[in-house]
N, C-alpha and C positions, 0 to 999 in steps of 0.2 A: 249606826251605833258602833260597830264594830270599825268602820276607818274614823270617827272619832277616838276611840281608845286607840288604833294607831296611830292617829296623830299625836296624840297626846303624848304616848310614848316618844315619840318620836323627838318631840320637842322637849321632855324630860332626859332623852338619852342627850339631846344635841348642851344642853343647859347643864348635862354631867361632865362632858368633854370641854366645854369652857373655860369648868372650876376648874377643871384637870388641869388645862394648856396656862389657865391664869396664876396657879400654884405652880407649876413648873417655871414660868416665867419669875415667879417674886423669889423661887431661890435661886434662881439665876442671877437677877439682879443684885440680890440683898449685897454679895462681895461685892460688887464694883461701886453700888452705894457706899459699901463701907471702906474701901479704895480712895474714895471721890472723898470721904471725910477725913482719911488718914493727910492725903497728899495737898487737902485744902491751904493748910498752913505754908504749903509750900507757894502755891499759886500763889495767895494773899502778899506774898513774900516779894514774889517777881513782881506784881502790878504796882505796888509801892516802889520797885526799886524803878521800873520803867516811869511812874508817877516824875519821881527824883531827876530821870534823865532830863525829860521833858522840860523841867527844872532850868536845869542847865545850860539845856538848848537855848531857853527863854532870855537868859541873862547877860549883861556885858561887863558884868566884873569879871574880869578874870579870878582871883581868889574864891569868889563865889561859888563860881562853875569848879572850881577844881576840888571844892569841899563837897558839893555835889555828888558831883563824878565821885569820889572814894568813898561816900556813904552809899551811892548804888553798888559800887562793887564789895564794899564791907557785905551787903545785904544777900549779893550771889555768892560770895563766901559761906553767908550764914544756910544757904538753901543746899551746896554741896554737903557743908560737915553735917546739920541736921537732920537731912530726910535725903539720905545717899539712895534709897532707895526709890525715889520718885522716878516717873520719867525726866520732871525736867531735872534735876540733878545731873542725870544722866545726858540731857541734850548739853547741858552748860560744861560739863567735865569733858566731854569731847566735841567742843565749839561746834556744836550745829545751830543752824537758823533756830529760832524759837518765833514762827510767824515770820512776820519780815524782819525782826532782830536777831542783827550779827552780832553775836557774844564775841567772838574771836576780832570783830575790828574796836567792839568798846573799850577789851582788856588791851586793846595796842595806842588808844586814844588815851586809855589812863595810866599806861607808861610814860605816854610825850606831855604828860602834864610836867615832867622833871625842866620840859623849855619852855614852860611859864617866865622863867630866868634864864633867859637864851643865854648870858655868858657863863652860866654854871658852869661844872665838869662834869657833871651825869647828865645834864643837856647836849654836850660833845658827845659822851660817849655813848647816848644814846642814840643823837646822829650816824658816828662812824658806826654802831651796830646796821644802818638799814646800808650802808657800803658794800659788807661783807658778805660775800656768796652765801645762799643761805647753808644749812647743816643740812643733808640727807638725813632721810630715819628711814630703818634705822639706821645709826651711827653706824658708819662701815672704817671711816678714819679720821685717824686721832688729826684735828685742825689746829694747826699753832695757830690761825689768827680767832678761833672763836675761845680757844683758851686762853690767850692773852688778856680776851676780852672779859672772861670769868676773873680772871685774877685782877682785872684793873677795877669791877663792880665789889673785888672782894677788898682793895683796898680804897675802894674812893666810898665805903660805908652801905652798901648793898649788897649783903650777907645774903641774905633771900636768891636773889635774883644771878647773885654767885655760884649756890648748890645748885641752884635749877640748870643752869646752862653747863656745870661740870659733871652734874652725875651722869648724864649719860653714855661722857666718853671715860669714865670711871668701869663703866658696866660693860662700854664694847672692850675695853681692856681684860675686864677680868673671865668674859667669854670669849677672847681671843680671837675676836672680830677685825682688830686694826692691827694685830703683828704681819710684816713682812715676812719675805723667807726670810729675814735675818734677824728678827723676832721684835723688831725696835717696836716700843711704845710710844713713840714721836710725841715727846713733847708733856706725857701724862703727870708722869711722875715730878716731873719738874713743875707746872702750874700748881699739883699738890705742896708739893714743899712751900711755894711762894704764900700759900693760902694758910700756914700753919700745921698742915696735915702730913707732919716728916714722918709720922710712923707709917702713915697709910701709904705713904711717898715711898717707904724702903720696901716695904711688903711687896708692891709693885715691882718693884726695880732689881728686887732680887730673881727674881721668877726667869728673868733673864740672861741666859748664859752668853750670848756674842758680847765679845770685847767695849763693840761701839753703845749699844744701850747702858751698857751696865757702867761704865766709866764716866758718859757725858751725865746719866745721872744723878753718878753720887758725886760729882763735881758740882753739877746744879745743887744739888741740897746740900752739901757741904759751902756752897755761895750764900744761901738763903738764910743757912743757920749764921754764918758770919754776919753777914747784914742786923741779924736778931742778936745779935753778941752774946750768943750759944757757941761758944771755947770749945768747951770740950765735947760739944757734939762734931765741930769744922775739924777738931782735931783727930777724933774717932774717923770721920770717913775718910778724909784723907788719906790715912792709913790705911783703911779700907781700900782705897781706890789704887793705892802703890802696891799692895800686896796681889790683887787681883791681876794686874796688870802684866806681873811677873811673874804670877804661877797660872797664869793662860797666853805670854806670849805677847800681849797686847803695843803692838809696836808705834800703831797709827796716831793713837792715842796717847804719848807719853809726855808731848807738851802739855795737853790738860792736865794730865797727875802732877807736873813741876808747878804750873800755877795754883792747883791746889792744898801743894803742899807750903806753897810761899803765903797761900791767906793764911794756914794755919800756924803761919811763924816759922817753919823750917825752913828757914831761906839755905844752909849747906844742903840737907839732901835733896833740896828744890834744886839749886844751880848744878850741881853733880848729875844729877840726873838727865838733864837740859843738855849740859856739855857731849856729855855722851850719847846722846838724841841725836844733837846737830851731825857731831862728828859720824855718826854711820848713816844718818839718812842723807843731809844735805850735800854730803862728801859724794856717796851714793849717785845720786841724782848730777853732778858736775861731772862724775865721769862715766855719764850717758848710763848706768846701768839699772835705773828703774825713775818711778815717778818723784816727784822732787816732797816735800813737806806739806805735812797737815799744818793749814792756817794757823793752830792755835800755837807752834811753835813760835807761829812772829810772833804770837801778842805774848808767849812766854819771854822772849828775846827782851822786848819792851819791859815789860814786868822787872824783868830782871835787869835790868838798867845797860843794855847791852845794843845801844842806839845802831850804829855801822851795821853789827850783824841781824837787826831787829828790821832794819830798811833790804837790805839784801832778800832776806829772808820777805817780807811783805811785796816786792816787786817780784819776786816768783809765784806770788799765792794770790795775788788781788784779783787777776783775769776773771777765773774762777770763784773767788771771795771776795767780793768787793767790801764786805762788811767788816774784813779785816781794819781795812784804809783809818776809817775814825778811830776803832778800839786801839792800834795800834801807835796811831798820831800824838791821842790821849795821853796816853800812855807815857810816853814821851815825852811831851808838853810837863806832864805832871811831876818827873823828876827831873826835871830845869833842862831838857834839850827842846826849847819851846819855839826856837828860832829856826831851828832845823826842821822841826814837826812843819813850820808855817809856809818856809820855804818848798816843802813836798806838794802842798797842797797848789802852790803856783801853777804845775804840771798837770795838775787833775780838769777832766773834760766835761765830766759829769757833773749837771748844777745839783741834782739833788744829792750827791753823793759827797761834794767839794761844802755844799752847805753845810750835811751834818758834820763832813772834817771841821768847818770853823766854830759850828756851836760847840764841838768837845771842845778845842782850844780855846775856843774863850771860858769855860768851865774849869781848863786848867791852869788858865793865867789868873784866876780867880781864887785858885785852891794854892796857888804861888804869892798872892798877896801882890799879884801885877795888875791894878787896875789899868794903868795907861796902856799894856799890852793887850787886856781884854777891848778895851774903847778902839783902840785900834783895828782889834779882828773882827769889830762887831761893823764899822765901819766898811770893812770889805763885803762882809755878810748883806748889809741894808746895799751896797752897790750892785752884789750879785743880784739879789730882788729884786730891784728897778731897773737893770739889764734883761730880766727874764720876760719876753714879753706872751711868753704860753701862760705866765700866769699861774707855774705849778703848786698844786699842793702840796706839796712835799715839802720845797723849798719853805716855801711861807711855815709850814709846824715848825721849822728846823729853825728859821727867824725867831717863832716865838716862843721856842725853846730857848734859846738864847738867851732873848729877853727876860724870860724871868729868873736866870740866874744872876745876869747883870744889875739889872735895877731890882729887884726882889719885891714888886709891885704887881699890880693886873693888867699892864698896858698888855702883855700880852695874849692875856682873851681875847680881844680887838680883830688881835691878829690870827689868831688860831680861828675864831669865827670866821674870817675871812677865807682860811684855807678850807674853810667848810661849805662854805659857798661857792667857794669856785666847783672845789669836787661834785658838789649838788647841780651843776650847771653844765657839767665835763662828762662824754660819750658813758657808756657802761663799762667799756675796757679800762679809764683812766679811773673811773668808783671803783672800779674791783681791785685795781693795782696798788692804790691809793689809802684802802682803807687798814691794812694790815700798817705801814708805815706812821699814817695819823695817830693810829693806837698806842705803838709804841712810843711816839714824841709824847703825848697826852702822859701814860704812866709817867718818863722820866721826869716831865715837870711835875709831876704831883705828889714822887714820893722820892726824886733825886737820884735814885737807879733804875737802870735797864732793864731788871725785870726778865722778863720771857724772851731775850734777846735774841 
């Protein structure tokens, strides 16, 4: 009797401790239950968008698939901004697998949806983007070629995809991650101005005390506003840019302040200034006692209609600036010494370099109202091409540079796809060297200036 009432207890104590662990357990759960119904909306959310892929995969319209594709990613859009707080939110906002789905190769798939229309220009520029070395993170230095590339998305109509790729070297700028010893912001300030952001551009730009940051960029934005036919902002920095230059000494830099001041209509204190340039540096430099001119003097020389001393001046600068050679040629061509310009180019050895010389001149026998002159240098240009048997990329953008200022038509997609294939076909050193180059041919045709030059 008595190990009956112990068992009994026994089994009433074991039947108490059950309830206990089964109570303990249901408040355990009840959160994650209630987790599991918060985050549901989200799940529902992904199986539909993966439903959609599937979609996609399935289909051979093209238009199909690509209406697809952008309702799946409307759909992970709609899962980040709504329920930030899920996990998957959280896998998709920092591209991890979700299962075996790679979010970070979908959103690169529904980028290249842009070469649906392989001869587009955000089809190119989407191309020359997989070119370009990628960006470290964090951002340690300001890249002219992925800025270039922010500015070319910010005028070929891809606003979006323009902030995304500039804020970041926005941000190493203003924590002072990309200054040198000598404090340059390589390049920020300036892709700012080209984007419309001259306030944010000067704010920048002032922070800078050495001579070289601070002059190249209020001549950059003082270019950009002239382009915007903003007067009296080209005319405010300008002024800026001559007064700084002479109450810090700024010697290096004094051809850029003359070309500055000649966009903004002062051609007397532009050529005054210039004269007096040449006279103590170039003088300088002939009688052996320091280094010879800053490049921008040639293209000042040129600018200023000063052909003899503009060539003089560029055969001591080109070694080391080869990118003088066109600006300069240009330059030249454009105020009717075009015969002279064409004749330099004879000389030149370099195909990618002798091409872009003949796409300015025929750009400036164009702006001369010389079509036979242009027909002719374009002539030389298609002969350089079919002499080239490497095949360069270069050359061929610089062809279909050309071409669309000549015929003012699209034969030259043709051709620019072509330089994009080649480079898709050429080592990794000829894509890497390649793609900063394509970039900038691409802007010039699509909006007529050089841009981030």
């Amino acid at each position: 009797m008595a190990a009956a009432t112990a068992s009994a207890l026994s089994v009433r104590s074991w039947l108490a401790l059950l309830a206990a662990v089964l109570a303990l357990a249901g408040a355990a759960v009840l959160p994650a239950s209630a987790f599991a119904q918060d985050t549901s909306p989200a799940n529902r959310l992904f199986v539909q968008a993966m439903q959609i892929i599937r979609q996609a995969d399935a289909t051979y319209d093209v238009q199909e698939e690509s209406r697809l594709l952008k309702d799946a990613d409307r759909i992970f859009n709609e899962i980040i901004i709504k329920y930030p707080d899920s996990a998957l939110a959280v896998q998709l906002v920092t591209n991890q697998f979700v299962g075996d789905f790679d979010f970070f190769e979908f959103r690169a798939r529904v980028k290249a949806l842009v070469c649906n229309e392989a001869l587009s220009s955000l089809c190119f520029l989407h191309r020359i983007s997989d070119f370009l070395p990628p960006v470290e993170a964090p951002v340690s230095t300001a890249r002219w070629d992925w800025l270039s590339l922010a500015v070319a998305y910010h005028h070929l109509g891809d606003t979006a995809r323009a902030r995304e790729i500039m804020a970041p070297f926005v941000s190493a700028v203003r924590r002072g991650v990309t200054s040198t010893d000598a404090g340059e912001d390589l390049f920020v300030s300036r892709a700012l101005a080209l984007m419309g952001q001259t306030q944010l551009a000067l704010e920048i730009t002032r922070q800078f005390p050495d001579c070289s940051t601070r002059i190249y960029n209020l001549a950059d934005i003082a270019k950009a506003a002239a382009w915007r036919g903003d007067t009296a902002t080209t005319d405010r920095l300008a002024e800026e840019a001559k007064q700084y230059a002479a109450s810090h000494a700024c010697s290096w830099e004094l051809g850029l302040v003359a070309q500055t001041l000649l966009r903004a209509g002062k051609e007397a204190p532009a050529r005054t200034l210039f004269l007096n340039t040449v006279e103590n540096q170039f003088s300088r430099f002939q009688e052996k006692k320091g280094d010879c001119c800053p490049p921008e003097l040639a293209v000042a020389a040129a600018d200023l209609g000063d052909p003899n001393l503009a060539l003089r001046l560029l055969r001591t600068v080109q070694e080391d600036n080869p990118w003088t050679v066109p600006a300069v040629l240009g330059r030249l061509s454009r105020r009717g010494n075009g015969a002279l310009a064409a004749a330099y180019t004879e000389q030149m050895d370099d195909p990618d370099l002798k091409a872009e010389a003949l796409a300015e001149l025929i750009d400036a026998a164009l702006t001369r109202n010389d079509r036979a002159g242009a027909e002719e240098l374009m002539g030389r240009l298609k002969r350089l091409a079919a002499d080239d048997r490497e095949r360069r990329p270069v050359l061929l953008a610089q062809r279909a540079k050309a071409e669309r200022v000549l015929y003012n038509d699209d034969r030259w997609r043709a051709t620019f796809q072509t330089a994009l294939n080649v480079t898709d076909r050429a080592s990794n050193f000829i894509r890497r060297d390649a793609g900063a180059p394509l970039l900038a041919a691409l802007v010039r045709i699509e909006t007529g200036l050089p841009m981030l030059d």
